[in-house]
C-alpha positions in Angstrom: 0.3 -12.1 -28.9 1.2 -9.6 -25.8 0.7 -6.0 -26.0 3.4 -3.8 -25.2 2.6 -0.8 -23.5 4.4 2.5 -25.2 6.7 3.9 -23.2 5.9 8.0 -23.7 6.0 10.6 -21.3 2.3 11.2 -22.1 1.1 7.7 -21.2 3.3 7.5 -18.0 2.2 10.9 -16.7 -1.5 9.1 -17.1 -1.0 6.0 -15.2 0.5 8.3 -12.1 -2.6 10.4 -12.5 -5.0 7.3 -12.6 -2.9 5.6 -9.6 -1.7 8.0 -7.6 -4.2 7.7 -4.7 -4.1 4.2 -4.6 -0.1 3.8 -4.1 -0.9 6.9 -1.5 -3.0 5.4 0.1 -1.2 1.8 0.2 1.9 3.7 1.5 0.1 5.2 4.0 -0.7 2.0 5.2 2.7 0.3 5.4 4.7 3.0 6.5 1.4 4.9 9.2 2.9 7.9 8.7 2.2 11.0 6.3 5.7 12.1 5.4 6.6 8.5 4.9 4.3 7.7 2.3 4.7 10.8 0.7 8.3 10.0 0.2 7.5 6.3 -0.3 5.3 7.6 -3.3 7.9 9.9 -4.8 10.0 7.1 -4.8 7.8 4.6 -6.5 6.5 7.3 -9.8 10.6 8.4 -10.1 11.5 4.8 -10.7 8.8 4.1 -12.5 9.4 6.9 -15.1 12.7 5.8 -15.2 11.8 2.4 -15.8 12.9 1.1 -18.9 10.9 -2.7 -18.0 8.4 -3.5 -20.8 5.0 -3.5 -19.4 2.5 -6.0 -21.0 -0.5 -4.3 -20.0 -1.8 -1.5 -17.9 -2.7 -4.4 -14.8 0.9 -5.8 -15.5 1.6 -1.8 -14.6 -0.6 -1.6 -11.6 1.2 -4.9 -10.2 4.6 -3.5 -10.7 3.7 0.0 -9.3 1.6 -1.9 -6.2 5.4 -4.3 -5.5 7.8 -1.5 -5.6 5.6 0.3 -3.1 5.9 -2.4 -0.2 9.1 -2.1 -1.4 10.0 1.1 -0.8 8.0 1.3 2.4 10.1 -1.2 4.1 13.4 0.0 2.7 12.5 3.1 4.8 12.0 1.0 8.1 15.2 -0.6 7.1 17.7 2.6 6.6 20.0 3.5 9.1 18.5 7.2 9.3 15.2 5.2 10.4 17.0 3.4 12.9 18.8 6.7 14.5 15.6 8.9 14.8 12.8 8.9 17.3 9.5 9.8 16.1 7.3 13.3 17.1 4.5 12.7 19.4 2.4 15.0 18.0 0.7 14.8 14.4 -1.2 17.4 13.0 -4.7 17.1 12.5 -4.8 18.7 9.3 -2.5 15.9 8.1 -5.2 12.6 9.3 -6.6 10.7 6.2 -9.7 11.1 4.8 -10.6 7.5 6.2 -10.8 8.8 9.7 -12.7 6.1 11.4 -12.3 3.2 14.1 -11.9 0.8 11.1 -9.2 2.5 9.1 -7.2 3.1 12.4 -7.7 -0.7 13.5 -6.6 -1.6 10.2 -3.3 0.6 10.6 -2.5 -1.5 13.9 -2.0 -4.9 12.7 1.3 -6.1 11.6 2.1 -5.4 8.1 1.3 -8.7 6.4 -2.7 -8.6 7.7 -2.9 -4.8 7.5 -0.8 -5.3 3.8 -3.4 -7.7 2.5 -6.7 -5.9 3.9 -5.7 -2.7 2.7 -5.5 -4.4 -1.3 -9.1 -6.1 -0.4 -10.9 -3.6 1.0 -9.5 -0.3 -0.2 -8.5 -1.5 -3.7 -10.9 -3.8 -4.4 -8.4 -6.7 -5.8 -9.7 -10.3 -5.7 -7.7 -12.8 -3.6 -5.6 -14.1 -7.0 -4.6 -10.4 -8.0 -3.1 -9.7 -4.3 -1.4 -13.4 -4.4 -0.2 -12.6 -7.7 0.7 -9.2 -6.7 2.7 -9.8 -3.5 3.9 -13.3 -4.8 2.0 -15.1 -2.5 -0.2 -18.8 -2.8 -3.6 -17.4 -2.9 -3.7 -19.8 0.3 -1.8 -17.7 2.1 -3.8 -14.1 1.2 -6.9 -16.2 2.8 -5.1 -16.8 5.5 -4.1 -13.5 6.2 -7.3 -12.3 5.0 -9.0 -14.2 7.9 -6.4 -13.1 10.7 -6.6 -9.9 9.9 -10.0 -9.8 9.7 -9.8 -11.9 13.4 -7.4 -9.6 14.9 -9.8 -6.4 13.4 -13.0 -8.0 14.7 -11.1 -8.1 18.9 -9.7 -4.8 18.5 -13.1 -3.6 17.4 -14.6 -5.2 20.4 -12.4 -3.8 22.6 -13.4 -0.3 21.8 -16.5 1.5 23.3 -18.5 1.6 20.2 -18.8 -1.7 17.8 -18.3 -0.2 14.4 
């Protein structure tokens, strides 16, 4: 018989607090951009305390929260107001990522299906069937991308100074 997860305030406001670096973190890697993800975040804890969906377990929850992010972070590449403005130059330093290293900024240059599944491998720790599951993918295809990504990592890598 399938558990229903309850749907109080209490219990919501502990699944943001268990998963909130991980959808950061995930958003950051879709969207490569601070404010971005910040707003892509937002975005995916409003709707899911608004959700009315029955949840039939907390990795049922984790799914849901991990879809709506990709999402929402290319629903922001895809909006007009996107489209119309031309990004700042500058960053500030105060607003890099903990992860600051070769790897983590290769990882932010591949195209968003590689960088999408290494990210959930790598960072999250998900198996191969819980990303194919999770993105809706044949397990097939997350190897696949697994192994290009980890191809097209391996020659930027290379190309730098220092092998990592």
């Amino acid at each position: 018989m399938e558990r229903v997860i309850p749907k109080t305030k209490e219990y919501k406001h502990q699944i943001i607090e268990k998963y909130f670096n991980m959808i950061y973190k995930l958003a950051v890697s879709q969207t490569k951009d601070i404010s971005h993800a910040e707003d892509v975040t937002s975005d995916v804890f409003l709707k899911y305390m608004q959700s009315e969906k029955e949840f039939e377990s907390e990795e049922h929850i984790k799914a849901w929260l991990i879809r709506v992010t990709i999402n929402c972070s290319k629903n922001i590449f895809s909006s007009s107001w996107f489209k119309k403005t031309v990004p700042l130059e500058e960053t500030l330093a105060a607003e890099m990522p903990e992860e600051e290293s070769d790897v983590y900024f290769a990882v932010l240059k591949l195209p968003q299906k590689y960088r999408t599944v290494i990210h959930l491998f790598y960072y999250e720790d998900l198996s191969v069937a819980q990303i194919a599951e999770y993105l809706k993918l044949n397990e097939s295809t997350v190897r696949t991308h697994l192994h290009r990504g980890r191809s097209l990592l391996k020659m930027s890598l290379e190309g730098e100074d220092e092998i990592v």
